[in-house]
DSSP file (Angstrom, degrees, kcal/mol; ACC not computed):
  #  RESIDUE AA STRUCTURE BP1 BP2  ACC     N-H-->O    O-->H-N    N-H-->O    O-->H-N    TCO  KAPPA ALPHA  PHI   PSI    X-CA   Y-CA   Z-CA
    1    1 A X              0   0    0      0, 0.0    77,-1.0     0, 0.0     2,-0.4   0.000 360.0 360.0 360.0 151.3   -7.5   19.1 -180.6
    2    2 A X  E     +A   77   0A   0     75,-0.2     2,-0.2    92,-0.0    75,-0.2  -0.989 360.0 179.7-154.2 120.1   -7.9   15.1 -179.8
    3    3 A X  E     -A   76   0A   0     73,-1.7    73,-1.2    -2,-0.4     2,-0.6  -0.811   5.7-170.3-111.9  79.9  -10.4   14.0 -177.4
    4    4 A X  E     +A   75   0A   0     -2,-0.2     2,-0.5    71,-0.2    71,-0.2  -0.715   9.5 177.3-112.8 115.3  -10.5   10.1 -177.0
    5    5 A X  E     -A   74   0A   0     69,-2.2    69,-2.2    -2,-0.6    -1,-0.1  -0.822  23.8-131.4-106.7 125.7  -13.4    8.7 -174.9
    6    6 A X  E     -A   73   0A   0     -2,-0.5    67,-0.3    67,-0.2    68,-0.1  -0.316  21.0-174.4 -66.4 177.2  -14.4    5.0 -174.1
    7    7 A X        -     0   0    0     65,-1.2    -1,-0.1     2,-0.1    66,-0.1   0.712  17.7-144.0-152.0   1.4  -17.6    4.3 -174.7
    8    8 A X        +     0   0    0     64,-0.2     2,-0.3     1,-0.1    64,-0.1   0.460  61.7  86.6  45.2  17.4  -18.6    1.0 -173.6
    9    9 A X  S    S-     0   0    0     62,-0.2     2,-0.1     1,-0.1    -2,-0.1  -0.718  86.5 -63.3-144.8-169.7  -21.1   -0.2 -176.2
   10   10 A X     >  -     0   0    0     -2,-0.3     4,-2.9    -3,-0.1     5,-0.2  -0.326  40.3-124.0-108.0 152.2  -21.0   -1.7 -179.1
   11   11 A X  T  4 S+     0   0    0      1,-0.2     4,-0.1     2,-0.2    -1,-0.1   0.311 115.7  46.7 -79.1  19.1  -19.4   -0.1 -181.9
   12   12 A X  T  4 S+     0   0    0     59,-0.1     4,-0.3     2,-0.1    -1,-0.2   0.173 111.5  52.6 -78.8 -38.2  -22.6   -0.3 -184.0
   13   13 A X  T  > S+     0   0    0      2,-0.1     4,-0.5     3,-0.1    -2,-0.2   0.701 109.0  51.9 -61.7 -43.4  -24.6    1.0 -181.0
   14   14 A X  H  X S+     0   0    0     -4,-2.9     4,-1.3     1,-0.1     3,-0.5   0.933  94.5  66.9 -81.1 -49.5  -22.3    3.9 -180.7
   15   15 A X  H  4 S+     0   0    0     -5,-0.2    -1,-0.1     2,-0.2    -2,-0.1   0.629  95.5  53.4 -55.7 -22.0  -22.3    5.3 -184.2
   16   16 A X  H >4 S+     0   0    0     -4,-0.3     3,-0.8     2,-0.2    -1,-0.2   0.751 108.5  52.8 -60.3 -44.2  -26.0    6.5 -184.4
   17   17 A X  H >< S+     0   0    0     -4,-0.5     3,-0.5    -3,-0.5    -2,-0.2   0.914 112.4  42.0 -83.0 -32.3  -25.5    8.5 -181.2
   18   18 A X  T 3< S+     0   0    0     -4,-1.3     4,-0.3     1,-0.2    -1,-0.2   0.197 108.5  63.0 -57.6   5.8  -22.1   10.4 -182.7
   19   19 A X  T <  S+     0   0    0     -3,-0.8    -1,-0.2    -5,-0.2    -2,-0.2   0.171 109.0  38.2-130.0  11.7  -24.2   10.6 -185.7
   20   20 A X  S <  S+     0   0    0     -3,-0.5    -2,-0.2    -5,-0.0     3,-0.1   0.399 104.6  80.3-120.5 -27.7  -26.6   12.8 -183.6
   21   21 A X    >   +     0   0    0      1,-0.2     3,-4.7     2,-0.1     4,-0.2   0.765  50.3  86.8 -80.9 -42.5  -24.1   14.6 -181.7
   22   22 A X  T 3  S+     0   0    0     -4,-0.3     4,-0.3     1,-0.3    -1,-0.2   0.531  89.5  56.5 -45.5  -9.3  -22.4   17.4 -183.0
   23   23 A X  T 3  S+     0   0    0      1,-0.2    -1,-0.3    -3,-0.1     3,-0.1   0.782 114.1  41.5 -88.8  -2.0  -24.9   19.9 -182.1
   24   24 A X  S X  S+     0   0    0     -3,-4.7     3,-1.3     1,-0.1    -2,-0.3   0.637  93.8  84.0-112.5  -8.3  -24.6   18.9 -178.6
   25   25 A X  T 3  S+     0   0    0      1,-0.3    75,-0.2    -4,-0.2    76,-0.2   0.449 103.3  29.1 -96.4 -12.6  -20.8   18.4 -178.5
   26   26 A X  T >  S+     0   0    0     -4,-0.3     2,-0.8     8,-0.2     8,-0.8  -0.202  86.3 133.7-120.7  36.2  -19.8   22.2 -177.8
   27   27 A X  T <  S+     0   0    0     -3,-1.3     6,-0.1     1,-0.2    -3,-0.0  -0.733  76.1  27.0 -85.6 108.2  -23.4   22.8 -175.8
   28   28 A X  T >  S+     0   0    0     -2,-0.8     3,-3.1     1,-0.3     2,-0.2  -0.082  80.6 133.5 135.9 -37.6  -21.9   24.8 -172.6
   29   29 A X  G X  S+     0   0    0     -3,-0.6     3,-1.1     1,-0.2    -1,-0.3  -0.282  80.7  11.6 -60.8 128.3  -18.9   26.3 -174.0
   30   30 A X  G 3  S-     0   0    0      1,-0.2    -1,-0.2    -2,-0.2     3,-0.1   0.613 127.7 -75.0  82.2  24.0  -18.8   30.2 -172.7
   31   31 A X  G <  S+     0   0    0     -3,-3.1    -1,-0.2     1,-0.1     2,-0.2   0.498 120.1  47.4  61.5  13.2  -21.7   29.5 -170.2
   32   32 A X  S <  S-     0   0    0     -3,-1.1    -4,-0.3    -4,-0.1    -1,-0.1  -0.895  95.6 -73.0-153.2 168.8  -24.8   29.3 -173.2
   33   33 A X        -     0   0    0     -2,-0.2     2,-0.6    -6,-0.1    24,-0.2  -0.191  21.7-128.6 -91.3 179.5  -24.7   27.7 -176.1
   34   34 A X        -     0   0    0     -8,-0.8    22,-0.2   -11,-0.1    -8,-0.2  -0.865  23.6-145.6-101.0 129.9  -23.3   27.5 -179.2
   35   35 A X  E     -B   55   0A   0     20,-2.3    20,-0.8    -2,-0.6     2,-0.5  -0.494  15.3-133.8 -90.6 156.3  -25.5   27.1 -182.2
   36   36 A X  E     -B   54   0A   0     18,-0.2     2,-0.4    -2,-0.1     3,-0.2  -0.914  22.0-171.7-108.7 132.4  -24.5   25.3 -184.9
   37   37 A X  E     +B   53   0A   0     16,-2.5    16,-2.1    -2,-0.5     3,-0.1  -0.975  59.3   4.2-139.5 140.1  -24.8   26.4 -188.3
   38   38 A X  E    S-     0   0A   0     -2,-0.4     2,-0.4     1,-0.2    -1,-0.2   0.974  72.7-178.5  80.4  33.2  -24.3   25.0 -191.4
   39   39 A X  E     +     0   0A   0     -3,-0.2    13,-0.2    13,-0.1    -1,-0.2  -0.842   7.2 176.8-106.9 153.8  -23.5   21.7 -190.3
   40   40 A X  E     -B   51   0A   0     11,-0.6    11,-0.5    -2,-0.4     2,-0.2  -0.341   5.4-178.1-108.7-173.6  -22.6   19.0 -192.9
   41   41 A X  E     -B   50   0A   0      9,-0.2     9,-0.2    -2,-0.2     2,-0.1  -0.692  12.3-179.4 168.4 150.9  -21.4   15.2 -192.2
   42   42 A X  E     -B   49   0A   0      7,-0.8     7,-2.7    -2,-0.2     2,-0.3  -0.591  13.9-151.6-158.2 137.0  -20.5   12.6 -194.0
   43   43 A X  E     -B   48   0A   0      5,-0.3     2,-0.4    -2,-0.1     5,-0.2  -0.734   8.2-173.8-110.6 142.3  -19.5    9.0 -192.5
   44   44 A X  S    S-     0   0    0      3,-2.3     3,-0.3    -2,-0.3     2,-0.1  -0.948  77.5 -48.1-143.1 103.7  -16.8    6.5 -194.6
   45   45 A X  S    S-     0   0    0     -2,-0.4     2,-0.1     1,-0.3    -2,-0.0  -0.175 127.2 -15.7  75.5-122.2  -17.2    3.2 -192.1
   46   46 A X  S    S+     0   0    0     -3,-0.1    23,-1.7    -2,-0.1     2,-0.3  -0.237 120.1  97.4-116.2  47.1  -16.9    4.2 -188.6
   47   47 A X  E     - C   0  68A   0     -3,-0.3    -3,-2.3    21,-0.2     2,-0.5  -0.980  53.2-167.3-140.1 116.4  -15.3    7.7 -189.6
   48   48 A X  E     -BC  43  67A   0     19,-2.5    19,-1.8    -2,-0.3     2,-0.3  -0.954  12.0-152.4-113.1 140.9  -17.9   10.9 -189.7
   49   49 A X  E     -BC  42  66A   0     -7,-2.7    -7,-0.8    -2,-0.5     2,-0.3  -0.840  25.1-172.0 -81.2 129.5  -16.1   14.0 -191.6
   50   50 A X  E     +BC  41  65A   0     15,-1.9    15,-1.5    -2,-0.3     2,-0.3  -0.953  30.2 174.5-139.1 177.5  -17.6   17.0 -190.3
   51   51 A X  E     +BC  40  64A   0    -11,-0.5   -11,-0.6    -2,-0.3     2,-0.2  -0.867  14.9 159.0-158.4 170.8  -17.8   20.9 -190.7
   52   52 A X  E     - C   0  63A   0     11,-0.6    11,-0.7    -2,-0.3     2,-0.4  -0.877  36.2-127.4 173.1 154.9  -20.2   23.4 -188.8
   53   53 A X  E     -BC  37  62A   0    -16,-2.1   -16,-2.5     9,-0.3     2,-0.4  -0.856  32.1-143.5-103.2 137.4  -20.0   27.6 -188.0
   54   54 A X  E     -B   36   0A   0      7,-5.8     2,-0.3    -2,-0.4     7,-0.3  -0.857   8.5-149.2-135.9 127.9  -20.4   27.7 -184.6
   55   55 A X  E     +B   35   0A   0    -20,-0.8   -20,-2.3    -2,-0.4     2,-0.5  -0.557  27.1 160.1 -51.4  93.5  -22.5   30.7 -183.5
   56   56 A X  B >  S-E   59   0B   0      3,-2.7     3,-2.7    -2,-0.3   -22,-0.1  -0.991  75.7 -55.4-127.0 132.4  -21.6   32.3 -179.7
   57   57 A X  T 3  S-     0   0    0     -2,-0.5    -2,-0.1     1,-0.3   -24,-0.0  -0.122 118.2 -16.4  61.9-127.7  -22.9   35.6 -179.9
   58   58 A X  T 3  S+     0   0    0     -3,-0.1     2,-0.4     2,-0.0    -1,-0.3  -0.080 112.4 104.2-126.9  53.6  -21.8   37.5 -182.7
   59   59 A X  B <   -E   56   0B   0     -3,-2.7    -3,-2.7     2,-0.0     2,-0.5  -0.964  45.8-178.6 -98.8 118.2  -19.0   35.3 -183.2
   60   60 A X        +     0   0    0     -2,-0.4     2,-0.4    -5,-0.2    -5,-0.2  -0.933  12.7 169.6-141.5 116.9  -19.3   33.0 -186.1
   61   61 A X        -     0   0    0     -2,-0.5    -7,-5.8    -7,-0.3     2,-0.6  -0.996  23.2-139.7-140.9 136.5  -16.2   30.7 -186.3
   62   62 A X  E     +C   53   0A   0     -2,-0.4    -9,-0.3    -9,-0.3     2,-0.2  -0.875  22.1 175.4-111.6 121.9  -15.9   27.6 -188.5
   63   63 A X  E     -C   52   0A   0    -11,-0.7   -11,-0.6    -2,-0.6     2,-0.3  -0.727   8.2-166.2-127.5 165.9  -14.4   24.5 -187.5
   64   64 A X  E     +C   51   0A   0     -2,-0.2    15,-3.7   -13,-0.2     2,-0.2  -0.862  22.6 135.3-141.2 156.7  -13.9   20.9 -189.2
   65   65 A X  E     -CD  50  78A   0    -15,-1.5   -15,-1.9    -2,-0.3     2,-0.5  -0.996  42.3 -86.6 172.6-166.1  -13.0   18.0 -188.0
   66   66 A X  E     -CD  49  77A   0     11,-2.0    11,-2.0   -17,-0.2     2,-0.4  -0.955  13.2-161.7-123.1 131.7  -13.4   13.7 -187.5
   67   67 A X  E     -CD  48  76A   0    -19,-1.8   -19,-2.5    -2,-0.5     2,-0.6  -0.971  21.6-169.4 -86.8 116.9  -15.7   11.4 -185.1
   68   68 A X  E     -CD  47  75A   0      7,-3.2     7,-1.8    -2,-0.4     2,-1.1  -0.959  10.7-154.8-120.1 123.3  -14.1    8.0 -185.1
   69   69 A X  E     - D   0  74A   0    -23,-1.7     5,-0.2    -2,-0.6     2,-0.1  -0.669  13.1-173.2 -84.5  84.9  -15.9    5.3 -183.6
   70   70 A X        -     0   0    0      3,-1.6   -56,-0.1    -2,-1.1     4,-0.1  -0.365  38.4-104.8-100.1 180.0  -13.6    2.7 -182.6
   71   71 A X  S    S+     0   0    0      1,-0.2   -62,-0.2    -2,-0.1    -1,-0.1   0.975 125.4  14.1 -61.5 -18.9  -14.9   -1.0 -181.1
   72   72 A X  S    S+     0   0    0      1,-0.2   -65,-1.2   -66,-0.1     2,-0.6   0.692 130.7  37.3-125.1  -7.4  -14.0    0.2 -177.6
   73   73 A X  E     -A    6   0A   0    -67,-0.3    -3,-1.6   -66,-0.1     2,-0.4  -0.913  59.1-136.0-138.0 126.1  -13.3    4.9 -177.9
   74   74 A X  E     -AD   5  69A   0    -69,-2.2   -69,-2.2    -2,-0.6     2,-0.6  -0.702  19.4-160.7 -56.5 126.2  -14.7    7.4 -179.5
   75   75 A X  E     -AD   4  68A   0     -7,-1.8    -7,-3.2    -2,-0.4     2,-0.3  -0.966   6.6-170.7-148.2 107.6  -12.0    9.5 -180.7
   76   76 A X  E     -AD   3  67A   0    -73,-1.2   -73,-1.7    -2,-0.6    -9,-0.2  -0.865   6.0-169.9-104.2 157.9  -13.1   13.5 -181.8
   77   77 A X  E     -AD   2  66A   0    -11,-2.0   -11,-2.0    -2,-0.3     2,-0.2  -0.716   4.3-169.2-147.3  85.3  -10.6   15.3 -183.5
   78   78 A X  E     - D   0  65A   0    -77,-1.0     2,-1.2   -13,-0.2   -13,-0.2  -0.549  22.8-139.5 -88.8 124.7  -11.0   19.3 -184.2
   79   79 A X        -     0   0    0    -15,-3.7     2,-1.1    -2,-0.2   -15,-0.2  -0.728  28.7-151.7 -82.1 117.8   -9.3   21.8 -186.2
   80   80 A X        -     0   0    0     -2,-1.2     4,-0.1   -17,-0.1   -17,-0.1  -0.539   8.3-148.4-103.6  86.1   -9.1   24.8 -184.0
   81   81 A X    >   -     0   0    0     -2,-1.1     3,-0.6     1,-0.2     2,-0.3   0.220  35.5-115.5 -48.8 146.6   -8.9   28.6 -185.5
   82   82 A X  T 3  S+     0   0    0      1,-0.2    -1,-0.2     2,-0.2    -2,-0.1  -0.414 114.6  71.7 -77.1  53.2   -6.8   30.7 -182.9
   83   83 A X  T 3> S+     0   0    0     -2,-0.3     4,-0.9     3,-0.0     5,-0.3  -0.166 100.3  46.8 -62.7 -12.3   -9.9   32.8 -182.1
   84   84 A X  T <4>S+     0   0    0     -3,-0.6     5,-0.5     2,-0.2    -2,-0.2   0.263 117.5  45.5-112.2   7.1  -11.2   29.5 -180.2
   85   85 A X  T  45S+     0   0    0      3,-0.2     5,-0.2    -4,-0.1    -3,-0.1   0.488 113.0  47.3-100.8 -46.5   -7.9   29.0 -178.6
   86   86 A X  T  45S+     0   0    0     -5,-0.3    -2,-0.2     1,-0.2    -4,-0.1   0.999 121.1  25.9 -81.5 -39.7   -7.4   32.1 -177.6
   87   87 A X  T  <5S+     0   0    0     -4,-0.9    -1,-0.2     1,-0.1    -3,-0.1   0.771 134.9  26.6 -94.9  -4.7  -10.6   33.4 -176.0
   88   88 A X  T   5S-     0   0    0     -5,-0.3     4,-0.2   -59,-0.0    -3,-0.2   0.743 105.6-130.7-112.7 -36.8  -12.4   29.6 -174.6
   89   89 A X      < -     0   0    0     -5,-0.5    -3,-0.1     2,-0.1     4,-0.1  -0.381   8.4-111.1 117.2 137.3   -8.9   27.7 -174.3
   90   90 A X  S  > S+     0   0    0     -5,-0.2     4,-1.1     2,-0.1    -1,-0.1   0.597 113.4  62.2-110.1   1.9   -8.3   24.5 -175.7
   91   91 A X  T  4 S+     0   0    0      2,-0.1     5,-0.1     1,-0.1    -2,-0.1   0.746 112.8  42.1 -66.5 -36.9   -8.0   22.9 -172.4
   92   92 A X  T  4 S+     0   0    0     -4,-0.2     4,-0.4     2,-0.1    -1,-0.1   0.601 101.6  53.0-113.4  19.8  -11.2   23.8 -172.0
   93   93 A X  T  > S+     0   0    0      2,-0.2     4,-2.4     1,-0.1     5,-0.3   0.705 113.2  57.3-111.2 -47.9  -13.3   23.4 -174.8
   94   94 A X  T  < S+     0   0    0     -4,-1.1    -1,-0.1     2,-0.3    -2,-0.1   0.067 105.3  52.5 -64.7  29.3  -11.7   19.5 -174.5
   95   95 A X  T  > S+     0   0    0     -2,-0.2     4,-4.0     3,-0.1     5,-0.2   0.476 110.5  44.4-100.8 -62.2  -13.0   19.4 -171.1
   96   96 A X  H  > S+     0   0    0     -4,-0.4     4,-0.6     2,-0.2    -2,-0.3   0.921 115.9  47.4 -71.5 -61.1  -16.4   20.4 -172.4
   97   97 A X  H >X S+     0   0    0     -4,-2.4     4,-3.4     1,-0.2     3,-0.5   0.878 111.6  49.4 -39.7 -50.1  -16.3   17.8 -175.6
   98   98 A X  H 3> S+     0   0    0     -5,-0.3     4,-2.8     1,-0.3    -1,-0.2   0.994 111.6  49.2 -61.6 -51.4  -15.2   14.9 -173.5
   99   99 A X  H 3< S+     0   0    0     -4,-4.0    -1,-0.3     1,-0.3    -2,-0.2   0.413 117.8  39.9 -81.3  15.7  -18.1   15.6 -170.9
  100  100 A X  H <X S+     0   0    0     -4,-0.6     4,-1.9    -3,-0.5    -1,-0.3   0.651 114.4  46.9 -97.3 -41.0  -20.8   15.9 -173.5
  101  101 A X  H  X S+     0   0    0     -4,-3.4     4,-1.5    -3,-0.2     5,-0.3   0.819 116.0  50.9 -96.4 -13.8  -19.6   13.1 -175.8
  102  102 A X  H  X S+     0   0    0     -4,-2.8     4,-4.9    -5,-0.3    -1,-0.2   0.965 117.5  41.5 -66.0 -45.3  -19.4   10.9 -171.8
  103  103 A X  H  > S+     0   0    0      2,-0.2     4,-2.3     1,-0.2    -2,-0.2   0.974 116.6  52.0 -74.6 -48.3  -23.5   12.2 -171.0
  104  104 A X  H  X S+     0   0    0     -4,-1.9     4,-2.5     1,-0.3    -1,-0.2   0.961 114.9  38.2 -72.4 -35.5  -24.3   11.4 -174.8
  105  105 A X  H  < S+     0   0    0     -4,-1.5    -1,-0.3    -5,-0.2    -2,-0.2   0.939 112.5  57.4 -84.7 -26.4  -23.0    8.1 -174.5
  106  106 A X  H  < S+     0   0    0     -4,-4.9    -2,-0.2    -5,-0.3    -1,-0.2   0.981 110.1  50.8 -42.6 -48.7  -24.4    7.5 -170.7
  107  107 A X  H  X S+     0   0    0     -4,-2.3     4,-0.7    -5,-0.2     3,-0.3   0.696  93.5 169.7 -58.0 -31.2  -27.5    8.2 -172.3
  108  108 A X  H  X  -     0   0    0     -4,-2.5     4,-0.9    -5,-0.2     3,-0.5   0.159  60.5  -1.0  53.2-169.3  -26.8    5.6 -174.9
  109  109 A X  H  > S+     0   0    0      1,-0.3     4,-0.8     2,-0.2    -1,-0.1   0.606 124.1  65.6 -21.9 -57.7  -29.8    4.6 -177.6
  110  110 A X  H >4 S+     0   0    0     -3,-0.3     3,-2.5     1,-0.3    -1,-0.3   0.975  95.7  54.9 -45.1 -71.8  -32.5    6.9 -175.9
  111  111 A X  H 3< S+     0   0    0     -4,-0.7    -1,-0.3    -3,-0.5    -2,-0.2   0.833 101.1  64.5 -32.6 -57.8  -30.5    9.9 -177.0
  112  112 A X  H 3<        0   0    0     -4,-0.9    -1,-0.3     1,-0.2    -2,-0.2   0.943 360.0 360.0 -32.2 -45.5  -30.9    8.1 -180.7
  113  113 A X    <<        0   0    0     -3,-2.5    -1,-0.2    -4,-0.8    -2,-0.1   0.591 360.0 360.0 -65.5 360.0  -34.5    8.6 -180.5
């Protein structure tokens, strides 16, 4: 799944707050959230690698994937198990990424703190 947001700030501005995000970036999906477990990161430049379980019940699915931080979009990029296709959709799990990584970046710095 490929989710490409503008982001209006400075690409240096931007990376702290993706570097913050991933717990908030499926917060909504199935009408509660999803906990994140297990999350790793690691950033090469303006590129974060990531992995996470995420926890909906007592559904425990693990997904990987890239934040790329470009000078003017954020660009998420998810590997998606067919158990997360098939019961949330991936139409709608990229509805729900894009409008959390749009609110994280409205929020801009503050969210950093």
């Amino acid at each position: 799944m490929r989710v490409v947001v503008a982001h209006g700030l400075t690409q240096e501005a931007t990376i702290p707050i993706m570097d913050k995000a991933l717990d908030k970036l499926l917060s909504g999906v199935g009408g509660s959230s999803v906990q994140i477990l297990d999350q790793k990161s690691t950033w090469n430049g303006s590129v974060m690698t990531f992995s996470f379980t995420g926890k909906l019940g007592f559904i425990a699915v693990p997904l990987k994937g890239t934040i790329n931080v470009e000078h003017t979009n954020v660009t998420v990029l998810m590997d998606l198990p067919p158990v997360v296709t098939t019961f949330i959709g991936e139409d709608k799990l990229r509805a729900i990424v894009d409008e959390n990584v749009r609110s994280l970046l409205r929020a801009g710095p503050q969210f950093n703190r």
